[in-house]
C-alpha positions as CSV (number, residue, x, y, z in Angstrom):
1,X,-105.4,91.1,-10.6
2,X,-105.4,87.9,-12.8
3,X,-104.9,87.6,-16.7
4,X,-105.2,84.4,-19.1
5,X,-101.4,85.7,-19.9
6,X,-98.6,87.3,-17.9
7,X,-95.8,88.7,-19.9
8,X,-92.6,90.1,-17.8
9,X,-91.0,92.4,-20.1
10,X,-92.2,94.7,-23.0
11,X,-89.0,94.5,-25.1
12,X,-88.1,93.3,-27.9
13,X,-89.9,89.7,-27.8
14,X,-92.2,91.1,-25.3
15,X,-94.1,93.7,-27.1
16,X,-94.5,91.0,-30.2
17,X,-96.2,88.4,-27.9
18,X,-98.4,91.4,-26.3
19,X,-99.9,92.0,-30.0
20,X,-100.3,88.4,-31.0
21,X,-101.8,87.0,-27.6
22,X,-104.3,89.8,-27.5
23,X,-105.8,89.1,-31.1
24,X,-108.3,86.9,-29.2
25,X,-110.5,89.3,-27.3
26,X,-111.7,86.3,-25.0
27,X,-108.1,86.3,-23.6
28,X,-107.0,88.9,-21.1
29,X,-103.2,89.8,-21.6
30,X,-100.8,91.6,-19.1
31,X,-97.5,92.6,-20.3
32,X,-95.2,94.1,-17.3
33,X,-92.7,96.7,-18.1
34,X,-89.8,97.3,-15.0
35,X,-89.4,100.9,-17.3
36,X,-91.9,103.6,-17.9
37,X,-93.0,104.6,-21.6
38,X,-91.7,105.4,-24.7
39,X,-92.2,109.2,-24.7
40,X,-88.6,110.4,-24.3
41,X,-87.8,112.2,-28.1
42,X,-84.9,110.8,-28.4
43,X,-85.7,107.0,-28.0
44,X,-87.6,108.1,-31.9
45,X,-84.4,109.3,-33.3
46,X,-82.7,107.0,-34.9
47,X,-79.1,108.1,-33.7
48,X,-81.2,109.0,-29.8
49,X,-78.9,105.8,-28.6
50,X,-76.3,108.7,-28.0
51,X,-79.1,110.0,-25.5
52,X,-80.3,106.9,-24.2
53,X,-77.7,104.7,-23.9
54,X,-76.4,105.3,-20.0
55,X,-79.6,107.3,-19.3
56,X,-80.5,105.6,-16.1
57,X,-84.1,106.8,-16.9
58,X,-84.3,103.6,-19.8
59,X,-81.3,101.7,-19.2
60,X,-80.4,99.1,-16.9
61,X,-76.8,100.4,-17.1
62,X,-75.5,96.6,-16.0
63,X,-71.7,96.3,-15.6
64,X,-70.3,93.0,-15.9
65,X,-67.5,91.6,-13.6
66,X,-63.7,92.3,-14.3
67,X,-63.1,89.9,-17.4
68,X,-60.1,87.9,-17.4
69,X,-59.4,88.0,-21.4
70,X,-60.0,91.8,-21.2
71,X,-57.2,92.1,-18.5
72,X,-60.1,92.8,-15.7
73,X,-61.4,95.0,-17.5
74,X,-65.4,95.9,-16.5
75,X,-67.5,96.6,-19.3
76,X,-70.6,98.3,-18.9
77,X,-73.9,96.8,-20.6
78,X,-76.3,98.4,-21.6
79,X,-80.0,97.0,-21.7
80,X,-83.5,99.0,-22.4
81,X,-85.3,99.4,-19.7
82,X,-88.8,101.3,-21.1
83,X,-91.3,100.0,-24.0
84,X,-89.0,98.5,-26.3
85,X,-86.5,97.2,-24.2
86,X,-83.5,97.0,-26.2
87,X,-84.6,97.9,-29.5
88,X,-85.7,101.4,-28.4
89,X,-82.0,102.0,-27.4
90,X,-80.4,99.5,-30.2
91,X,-78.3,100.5,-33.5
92,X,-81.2,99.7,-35.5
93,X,-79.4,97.4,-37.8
94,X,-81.8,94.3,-39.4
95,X,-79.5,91.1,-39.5
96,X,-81.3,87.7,-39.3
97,X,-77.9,85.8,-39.5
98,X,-77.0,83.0,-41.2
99,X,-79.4,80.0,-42.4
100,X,-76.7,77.6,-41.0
101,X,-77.4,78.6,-37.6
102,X,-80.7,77.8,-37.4
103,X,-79.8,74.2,-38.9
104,X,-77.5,73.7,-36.3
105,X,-80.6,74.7,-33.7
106,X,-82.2,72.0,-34.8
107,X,-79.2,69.0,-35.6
108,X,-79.2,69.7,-31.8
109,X,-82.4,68.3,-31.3
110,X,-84.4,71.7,-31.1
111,X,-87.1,70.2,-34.0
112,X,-89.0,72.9,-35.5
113,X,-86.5,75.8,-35.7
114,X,-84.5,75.1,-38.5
115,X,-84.0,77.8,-40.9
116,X,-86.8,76.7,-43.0
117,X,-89.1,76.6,-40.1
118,X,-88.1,80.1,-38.8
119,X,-87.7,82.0,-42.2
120,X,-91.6,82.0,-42.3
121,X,-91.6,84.0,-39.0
122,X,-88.9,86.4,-40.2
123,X,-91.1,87.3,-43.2
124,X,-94.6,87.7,-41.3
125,X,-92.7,90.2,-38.8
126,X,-90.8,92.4,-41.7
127,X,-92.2,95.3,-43.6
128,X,-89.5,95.9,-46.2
129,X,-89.4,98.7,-48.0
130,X,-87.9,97.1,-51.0
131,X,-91.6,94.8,-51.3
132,X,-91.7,91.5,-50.8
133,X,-90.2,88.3,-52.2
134,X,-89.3,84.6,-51.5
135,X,-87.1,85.8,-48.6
136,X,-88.8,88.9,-47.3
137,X,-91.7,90.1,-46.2
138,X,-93.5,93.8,-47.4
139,X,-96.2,94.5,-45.1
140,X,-95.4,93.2,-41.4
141,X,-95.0,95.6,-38.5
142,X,-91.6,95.3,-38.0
143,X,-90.3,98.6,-40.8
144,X,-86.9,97.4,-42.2
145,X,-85.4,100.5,-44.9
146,X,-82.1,101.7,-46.9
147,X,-80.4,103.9,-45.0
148,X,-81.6,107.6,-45.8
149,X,-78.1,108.8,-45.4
150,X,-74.7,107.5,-46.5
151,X,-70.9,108.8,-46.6
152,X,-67.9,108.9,-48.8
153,X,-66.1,107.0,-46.5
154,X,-68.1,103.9,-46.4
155,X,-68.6,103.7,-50.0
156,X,-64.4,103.9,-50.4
157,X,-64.6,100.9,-47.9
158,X,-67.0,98.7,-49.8
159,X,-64.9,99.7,-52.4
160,X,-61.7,99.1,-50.9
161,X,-62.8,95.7,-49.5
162,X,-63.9,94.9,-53.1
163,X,-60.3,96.0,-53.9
164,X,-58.8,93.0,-51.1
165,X,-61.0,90.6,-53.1
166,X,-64.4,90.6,-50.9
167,X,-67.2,90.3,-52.9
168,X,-70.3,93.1,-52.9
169,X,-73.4,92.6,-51.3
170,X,-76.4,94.3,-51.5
171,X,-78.4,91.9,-49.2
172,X,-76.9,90.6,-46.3
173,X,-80.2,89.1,-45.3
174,X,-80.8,87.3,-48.9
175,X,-79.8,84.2,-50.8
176,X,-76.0,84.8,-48.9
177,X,-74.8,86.9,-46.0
178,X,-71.6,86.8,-47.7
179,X,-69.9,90.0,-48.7
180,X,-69.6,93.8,-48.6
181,X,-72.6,96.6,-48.3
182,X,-75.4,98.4,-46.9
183,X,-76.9,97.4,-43.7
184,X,-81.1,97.9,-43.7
185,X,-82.5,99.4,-40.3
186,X,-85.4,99.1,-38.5
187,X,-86.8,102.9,-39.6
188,X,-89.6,104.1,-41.2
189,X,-90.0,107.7,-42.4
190,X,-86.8,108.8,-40.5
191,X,-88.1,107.2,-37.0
192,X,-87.3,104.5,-34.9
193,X,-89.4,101.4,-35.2
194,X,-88.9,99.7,-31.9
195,X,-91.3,96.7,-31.2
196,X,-93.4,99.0,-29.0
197,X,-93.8,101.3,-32.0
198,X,-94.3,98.0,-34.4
199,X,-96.2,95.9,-32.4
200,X,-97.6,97.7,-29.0
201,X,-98.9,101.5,-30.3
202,X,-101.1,100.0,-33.0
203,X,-102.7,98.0,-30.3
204,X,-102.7,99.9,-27.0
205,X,-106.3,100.3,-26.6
206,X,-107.4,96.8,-26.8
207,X,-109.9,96.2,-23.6
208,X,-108.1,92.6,-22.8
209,X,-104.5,94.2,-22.8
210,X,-103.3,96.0,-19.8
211,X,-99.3,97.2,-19.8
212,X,-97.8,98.0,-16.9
213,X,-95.2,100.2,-16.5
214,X,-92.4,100.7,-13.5
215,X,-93.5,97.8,-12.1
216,X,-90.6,95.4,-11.0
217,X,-90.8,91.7,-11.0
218,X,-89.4,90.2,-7.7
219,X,-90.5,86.4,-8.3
220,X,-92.4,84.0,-10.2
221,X,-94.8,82.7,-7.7
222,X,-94.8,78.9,-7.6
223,X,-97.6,76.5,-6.7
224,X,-95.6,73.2,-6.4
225,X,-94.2,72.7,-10.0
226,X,-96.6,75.3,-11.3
227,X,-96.0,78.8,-12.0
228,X,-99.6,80.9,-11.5
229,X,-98.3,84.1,-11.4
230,X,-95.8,86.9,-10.2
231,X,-95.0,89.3,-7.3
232,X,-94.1,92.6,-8.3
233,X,-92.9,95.8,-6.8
234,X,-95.5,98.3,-8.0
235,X,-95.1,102.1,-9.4
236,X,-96.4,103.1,-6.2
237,X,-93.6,100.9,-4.3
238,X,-96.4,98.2,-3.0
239,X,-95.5,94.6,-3.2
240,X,-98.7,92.6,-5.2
241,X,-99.3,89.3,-6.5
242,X,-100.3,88.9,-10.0
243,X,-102.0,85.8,-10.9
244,X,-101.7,83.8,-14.2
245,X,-104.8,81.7,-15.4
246,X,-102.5,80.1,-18.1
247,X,-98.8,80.9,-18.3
248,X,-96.6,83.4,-16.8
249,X,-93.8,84.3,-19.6
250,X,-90.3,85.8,-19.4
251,X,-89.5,88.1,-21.8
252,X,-86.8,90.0,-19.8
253,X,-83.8,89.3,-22.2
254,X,-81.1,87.3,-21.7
255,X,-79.9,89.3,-18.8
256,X,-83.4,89.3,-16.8
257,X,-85.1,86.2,-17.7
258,X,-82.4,84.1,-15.8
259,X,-82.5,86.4,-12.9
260,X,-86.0,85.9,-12.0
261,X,-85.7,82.6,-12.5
262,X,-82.7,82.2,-10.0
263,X,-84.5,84.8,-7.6
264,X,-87.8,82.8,-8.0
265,X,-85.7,79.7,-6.8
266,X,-85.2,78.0,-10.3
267,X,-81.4,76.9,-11.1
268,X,-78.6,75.8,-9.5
269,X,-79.5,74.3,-5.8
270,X,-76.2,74.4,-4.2
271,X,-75.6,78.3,-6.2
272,X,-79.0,79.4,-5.0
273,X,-78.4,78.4,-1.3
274,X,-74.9,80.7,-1.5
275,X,-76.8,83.4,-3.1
276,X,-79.5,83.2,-0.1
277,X,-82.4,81.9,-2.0
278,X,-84.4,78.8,-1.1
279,X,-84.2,76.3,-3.8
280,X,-87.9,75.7,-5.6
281,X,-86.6,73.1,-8.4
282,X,-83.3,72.6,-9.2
283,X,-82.3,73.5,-13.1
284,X,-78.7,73.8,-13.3
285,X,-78.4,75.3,-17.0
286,X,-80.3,78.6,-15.5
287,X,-77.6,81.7,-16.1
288,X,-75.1,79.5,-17.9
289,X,-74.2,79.3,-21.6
290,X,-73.9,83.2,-21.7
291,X,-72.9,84.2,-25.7
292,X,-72.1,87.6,-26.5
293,X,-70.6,89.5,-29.4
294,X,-66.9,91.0,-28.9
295,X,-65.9,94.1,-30.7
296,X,-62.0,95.2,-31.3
297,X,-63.0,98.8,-32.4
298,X,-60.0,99.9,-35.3
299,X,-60.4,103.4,-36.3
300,X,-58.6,105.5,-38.6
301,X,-58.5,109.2,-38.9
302,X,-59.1,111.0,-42.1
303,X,-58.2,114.0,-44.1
304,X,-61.8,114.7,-45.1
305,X,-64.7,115.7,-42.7
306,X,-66.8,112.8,-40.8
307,X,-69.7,112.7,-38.8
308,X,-67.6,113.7,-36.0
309,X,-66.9,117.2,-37.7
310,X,-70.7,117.2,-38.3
311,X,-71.9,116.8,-34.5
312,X,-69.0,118.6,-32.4
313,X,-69.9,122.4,-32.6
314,X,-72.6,124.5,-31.5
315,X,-73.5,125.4,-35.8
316,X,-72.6,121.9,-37.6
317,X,-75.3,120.8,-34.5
318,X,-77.9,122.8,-35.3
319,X,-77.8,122.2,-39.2
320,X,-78.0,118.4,-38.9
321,X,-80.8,119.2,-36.1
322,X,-82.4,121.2,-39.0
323,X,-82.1,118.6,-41.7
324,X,-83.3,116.1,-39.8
325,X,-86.6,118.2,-39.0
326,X,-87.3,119.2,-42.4
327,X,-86.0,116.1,-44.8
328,X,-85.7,113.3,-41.9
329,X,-82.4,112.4,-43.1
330,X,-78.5,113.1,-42.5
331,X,-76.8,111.7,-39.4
332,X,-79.8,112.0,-37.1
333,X,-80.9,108.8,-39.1
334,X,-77.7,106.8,-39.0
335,X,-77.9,103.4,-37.3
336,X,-75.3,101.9,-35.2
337,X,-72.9,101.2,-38.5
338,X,-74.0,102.2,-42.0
339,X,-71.8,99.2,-44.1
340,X,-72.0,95.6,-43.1
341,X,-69.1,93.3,-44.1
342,X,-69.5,89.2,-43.6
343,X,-66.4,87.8,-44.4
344,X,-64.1,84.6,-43.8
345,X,-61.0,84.6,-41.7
346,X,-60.0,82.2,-44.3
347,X,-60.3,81.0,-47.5
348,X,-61.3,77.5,-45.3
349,X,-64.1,78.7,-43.5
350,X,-67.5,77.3,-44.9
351,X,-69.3,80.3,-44.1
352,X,-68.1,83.8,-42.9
353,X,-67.2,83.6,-39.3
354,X,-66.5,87.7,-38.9
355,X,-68.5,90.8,-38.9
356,X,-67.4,94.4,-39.7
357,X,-69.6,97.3,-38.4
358,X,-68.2,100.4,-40.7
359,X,-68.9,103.5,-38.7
360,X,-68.4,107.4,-40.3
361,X,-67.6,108.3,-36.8
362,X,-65.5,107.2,-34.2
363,X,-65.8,107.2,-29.9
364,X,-64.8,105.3,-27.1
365,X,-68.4,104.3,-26.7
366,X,-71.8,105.9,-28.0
367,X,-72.2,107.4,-24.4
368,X,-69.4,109.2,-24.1
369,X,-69.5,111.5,-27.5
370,X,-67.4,111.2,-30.4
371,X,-64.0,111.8,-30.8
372,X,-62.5,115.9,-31.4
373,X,-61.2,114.4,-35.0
374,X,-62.5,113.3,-38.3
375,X,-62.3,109.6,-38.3
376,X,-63.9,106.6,-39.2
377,X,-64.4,103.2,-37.4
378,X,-64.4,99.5,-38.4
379,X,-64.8,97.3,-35.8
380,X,-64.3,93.9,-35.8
381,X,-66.4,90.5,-34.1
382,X,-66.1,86.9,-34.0
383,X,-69.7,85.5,-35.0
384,X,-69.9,82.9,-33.4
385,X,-67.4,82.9,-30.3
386,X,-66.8,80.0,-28.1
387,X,-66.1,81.2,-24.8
388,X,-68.9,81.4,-22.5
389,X,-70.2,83.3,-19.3
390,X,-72.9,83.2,-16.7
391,X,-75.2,85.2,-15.3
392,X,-75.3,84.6,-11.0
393,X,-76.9,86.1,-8.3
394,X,-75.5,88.6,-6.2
395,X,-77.7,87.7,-3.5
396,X,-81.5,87.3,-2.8
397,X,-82.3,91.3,-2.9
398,X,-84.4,91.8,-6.4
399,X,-83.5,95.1,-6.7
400,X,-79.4,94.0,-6.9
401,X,-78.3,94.0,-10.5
402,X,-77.2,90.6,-10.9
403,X,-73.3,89.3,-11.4
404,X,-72.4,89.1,-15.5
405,X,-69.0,87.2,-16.4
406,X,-69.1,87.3,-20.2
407,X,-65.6,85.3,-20.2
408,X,-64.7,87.2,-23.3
409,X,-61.3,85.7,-25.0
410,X,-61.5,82.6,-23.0
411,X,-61.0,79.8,-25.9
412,X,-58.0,80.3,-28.5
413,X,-59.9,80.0,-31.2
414,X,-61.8,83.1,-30.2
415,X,-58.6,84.8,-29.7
416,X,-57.0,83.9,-33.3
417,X,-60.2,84.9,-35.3
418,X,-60.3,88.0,-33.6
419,X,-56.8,88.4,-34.0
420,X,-57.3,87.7,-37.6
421,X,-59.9,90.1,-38.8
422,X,-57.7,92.8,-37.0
423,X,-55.2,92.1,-40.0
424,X,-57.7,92.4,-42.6
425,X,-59.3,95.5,-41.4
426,X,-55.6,96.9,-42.0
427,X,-55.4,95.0,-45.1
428,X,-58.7,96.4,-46.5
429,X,-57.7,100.3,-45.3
430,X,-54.2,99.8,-47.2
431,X,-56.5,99.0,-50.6
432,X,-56.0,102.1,-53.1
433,X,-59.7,103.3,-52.9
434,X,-59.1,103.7,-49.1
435,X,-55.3,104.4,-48.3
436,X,-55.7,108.3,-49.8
437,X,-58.5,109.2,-47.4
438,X,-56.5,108.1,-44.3
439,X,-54.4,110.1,-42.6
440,X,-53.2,108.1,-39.9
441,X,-53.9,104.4,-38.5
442,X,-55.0,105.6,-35.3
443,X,-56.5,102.1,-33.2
444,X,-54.2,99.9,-33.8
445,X,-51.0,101.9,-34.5
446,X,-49.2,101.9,-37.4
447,X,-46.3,101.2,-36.3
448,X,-48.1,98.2,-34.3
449,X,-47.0,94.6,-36.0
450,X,-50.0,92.5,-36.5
451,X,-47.9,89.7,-37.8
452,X,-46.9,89.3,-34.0
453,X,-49.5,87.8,-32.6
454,X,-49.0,88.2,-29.1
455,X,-48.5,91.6,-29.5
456,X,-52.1,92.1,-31.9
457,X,-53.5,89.7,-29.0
458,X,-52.6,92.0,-26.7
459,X,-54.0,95.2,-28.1
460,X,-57.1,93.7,-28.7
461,X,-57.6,92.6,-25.0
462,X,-56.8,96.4,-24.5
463,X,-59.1,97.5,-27.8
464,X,-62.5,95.2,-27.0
465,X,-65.8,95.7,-26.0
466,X,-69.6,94.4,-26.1
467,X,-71.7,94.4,-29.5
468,X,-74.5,94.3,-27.1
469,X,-75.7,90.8,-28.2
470,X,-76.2,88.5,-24.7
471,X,-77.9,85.2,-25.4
472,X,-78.1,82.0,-24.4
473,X,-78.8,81.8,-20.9
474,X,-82.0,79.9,-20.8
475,X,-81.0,77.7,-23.9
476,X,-83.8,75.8,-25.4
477,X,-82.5,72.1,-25.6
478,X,-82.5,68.3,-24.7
479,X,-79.1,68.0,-22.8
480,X,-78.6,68.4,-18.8
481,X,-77.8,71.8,-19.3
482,X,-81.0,72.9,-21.0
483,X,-83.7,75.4,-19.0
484,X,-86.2,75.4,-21.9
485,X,-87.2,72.9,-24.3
486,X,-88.5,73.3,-28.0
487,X,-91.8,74.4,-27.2
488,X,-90.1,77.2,-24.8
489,X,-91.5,75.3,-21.7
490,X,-89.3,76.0,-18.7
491,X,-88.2,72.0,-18.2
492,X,-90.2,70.6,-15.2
493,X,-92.4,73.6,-14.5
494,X,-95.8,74.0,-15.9
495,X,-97.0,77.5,-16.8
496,X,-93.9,79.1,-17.7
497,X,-92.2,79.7,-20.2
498,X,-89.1,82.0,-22.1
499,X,-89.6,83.7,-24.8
500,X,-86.6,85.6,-25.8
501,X,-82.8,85.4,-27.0
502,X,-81.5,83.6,-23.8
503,X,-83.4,80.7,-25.8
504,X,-80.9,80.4,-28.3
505,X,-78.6,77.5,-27.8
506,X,-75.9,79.1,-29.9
507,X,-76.1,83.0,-30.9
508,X,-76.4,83.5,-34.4
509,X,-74.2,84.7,-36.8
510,X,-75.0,88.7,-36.8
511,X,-77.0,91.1,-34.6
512,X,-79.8,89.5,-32.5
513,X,-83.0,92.0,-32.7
514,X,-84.2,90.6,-35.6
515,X,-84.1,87.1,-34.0
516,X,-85.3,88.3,-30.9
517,X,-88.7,89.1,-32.8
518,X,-88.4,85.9,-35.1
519,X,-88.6,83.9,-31.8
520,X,-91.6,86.0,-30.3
521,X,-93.9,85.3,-33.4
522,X,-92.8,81.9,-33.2
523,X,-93.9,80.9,-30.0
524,X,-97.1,83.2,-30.1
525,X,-98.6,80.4,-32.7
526,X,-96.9,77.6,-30.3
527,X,-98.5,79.4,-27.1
528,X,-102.1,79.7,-28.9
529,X,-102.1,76.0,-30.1
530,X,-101.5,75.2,-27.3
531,X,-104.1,77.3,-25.3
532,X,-106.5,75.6,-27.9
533,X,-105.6,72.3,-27.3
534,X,-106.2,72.6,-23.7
535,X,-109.9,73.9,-24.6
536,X,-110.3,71.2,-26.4
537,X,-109.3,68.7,-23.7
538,X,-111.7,70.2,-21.7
């Protein structure tokens, strides 16, 4: 089989390049999915994440290695595995981050992605509710909403935050990211919108686009320096070989995109000989720079009912299952977190450096239910932490998950800022419009002393987990340690590129589906120009 265009991975950047790439009906597209389709119910429900997540039937289920700053702890990781990828399991929140990051993109050398260069992008993809304006788009495919359901609970936390002098905000994607409110999700009409709903269902029936499902990616397949196509592992369990006419691009997440590379015999020499692989061309950056968002999860219990009252028996079950089938709100619609809070660890900070994810529930992990009391959460992340991980091989099998050392709590500036917005979680639940509804600091403990930092230190090593935000390990760059450059070009391989948040050579400041798609549009005009220009040559 060959195609102009081979795309491994229908996630979240995936699915984005599969529409824009098969606009031209004189190119033949092939987009590759390791997952089957999007037909499960659940994956449509906006709270489904509780079914999803840990469903080996569309998750990866990856489990990183014992973390050092987490007192070897493992941490699972969950990654979509199905049309979607990620955003059809996500929390559904729409953060673009901050402008400043995108700046910083480009002061280090990455020309052509500053924030004015990518807000254009951000704006084609959105379809906001709230119309359009000089920083949003109204009619894209990507559906961005209000929240259809809200609580008491959250609004006495804006409130209370308000209260410990953070300002409101009722746009955290606008002029400012600064403040207190509302996060907007990726729902329309009380339904997911994953990019394969955006992007891929509106499309499906093009005769130059072929998606193909449970079909595993074993290797790029390399003519000297040239990529011209892929072998995969088939639905049917037959190996095949794919050819590429053009370009063969990974879109397998920050996670998978590195591990073909490293299984195709792109990275480190000396670390793909240990793993068993034959080096192909020796790119040392491939796997490293790893990002990811930490969360110290606080929760507090409450005197009044939460969503955990609303979801634990057999009745309160079938209600919310009824309103959400009749009106398409309640908690069947929540997101991941309902209020947003951007704030500064100090009054020094330039811009704010933590995020709060305010939850009317509370649980160990979405997976594993909610807790048998009413409770709320706020948890806590660092926005832009400085320790960072790898992603290696375990060996040369492409069926073997690969090794993931997020390094979490490595620097000591990680450590303090985390640390920090710990005490100011307290500080905000102790505000009068707050301090009534609590019944009892549950994570930390009341009787815990944040002022001692070793001991706060300590219970957030105990009290941390993943946002669910890996990036960075094919960072698009100029140094030694860069695997793509600005164009997305794998460095010194033609025919390949990555197209998807292991790109970023810093993660931004917020939740990474939105950029994931930012990037995708991005590069479909950069791959297409340059597809023209190559015409023309010839």
């Amino acid at each position: 089989m060959e195609a102009d265009f081979i795309i491994v991975g229908a996630g979240s950047s995936g699915c984005v390049l599969a529409n824009r790439l098969s606009q031209n009906p004189n190119r033949k597209v092939l987009l590759i999915e390791a997952g089957g389709r999007d037909s499960y119910p659940w994956i449509h429900v906006p709270a489904g994440y509780f079914k999803t997540m840990n469903n080996p039937a569309y998750d990866w289920r990856y489990r990183t290695e014992p973390v050092p700053g987490l007192k070897r702890k493992v941490i699972n990781w969950p990654r979509g595995k199905v049309l979607g990828g990620s955003s059809a399991l996500n929390g559904l929140l729409y953060v673009r981050g901050q402008a400043q990051d995108y700046d910083r993109w480009r002061q280090m050398g990455n020309i052509g992605w500053g924030w004015d260069d990518v807000l254009p992008y951000f704006k084609r993809a959105e379809g906001n509710d709230r119309g359009a304006d000089a920083l949003h788009g109204g009619d894209g495919p990507l559906a961005v909403s209000d929240p259809r359901y809200t609580h008491p609970i959250c609004d006495a936390w804006i409130k209370a935050a308000q209260q410990a002098g953070y300002p409101a905000n009722d746009d955290i994607n606008g002029i400012t990211q600064e403040g207190v409110g509302y996060y907007q999700l990726t729902i329309r009409n009380g339904r997911r919108c994953s990019t394969a709903v955006a992007y891929l269902q509106p499309i499906r029936r093009r005769p130059n686009l072929e998606i193909m499902t449970r079909a595993q990616v074993r290797k790029i397949v390399l003519e000297g320096k040239r990529a011209i196509g892929v072998e995969i592992t088939d639905a049917d369990g037959q190996v095949r070989r794919l050819i590429a006419r053009r370009e063969v691009i990974l879109s397998s997440g920050a996670v998978g995109s590195p591990h073909i590379l490293m299984l195709s015999g792109i990275g480190d020499d000396a670390e793909l000989r240990k793993a068993g692989v034959q080096p192909r061309h020796h790119l040392p950056g491939v796997g490293k720079n790893l990002q990811d968002h930490l969360q110290a999860r606080t929760t507090f219990k409450t005197r009044k009912k939460t969503v955990n009252d609303e979801v634990r028996s057999l009745v309160a079950k079938m209600k919310t299952a009824a309103r959400y089938g009749f009106k398409r709100n309640g908690p069947m619609t929540m997101g991941a977190s309902m209020v947003a809070g951007f704030l500064r660890s100090s009054p020094d900070e330039d811009t704010p450096d933590i995020q709060f994810h305010i939850n009317p529930w509370s649980a160990d992990s979405p997976a594993e239910g909610v807790h048998s009391f009413s409770a709320f959460t706020a948890t806590v992340c660092v926005l832009r932490p400085t320790s960072k991980g790898e992603i290696t091989l375990a060996g040369p099998d492409p069926l073997a998950a690969p090794r993931i050392q997020p390094n979490y709590l490595a620097t000591e500036d990680d450590c303090r800022r985390t640390v920090e917005g710990v005490r100011i979680s307290r500080r905000i639940a102790r505000q009068a419009a707050l301090a009534s509804e609590i019944t009892e600091e549950f994570r930390p403990p009341q009787d815990l002393d944040l002022d001692d930092y070793d001991a706060a230190l300590d219970w957030v090593r105990d009290n941390s987990t993943t946002v669910y935000h890996p990036t960075g390990t094919c960072k698009m760059g100029t140094d030694q340690g860069a695997v793509v450059d600005k164009r997305l070009h794998v460095r010194g391989i033609e025919g390949l590129r990555v197209v998807d948040c292991s790109i970023m050579p810093e993660i931004v400041s917020g939740n990474t589906n939105a950029p994931a798609v930012m990037i995708a549009e991005k590069a479909s005009d950069m791959i297409l120009e340059d597809a023209r220009q190559t015409c023309g040559r010839k």
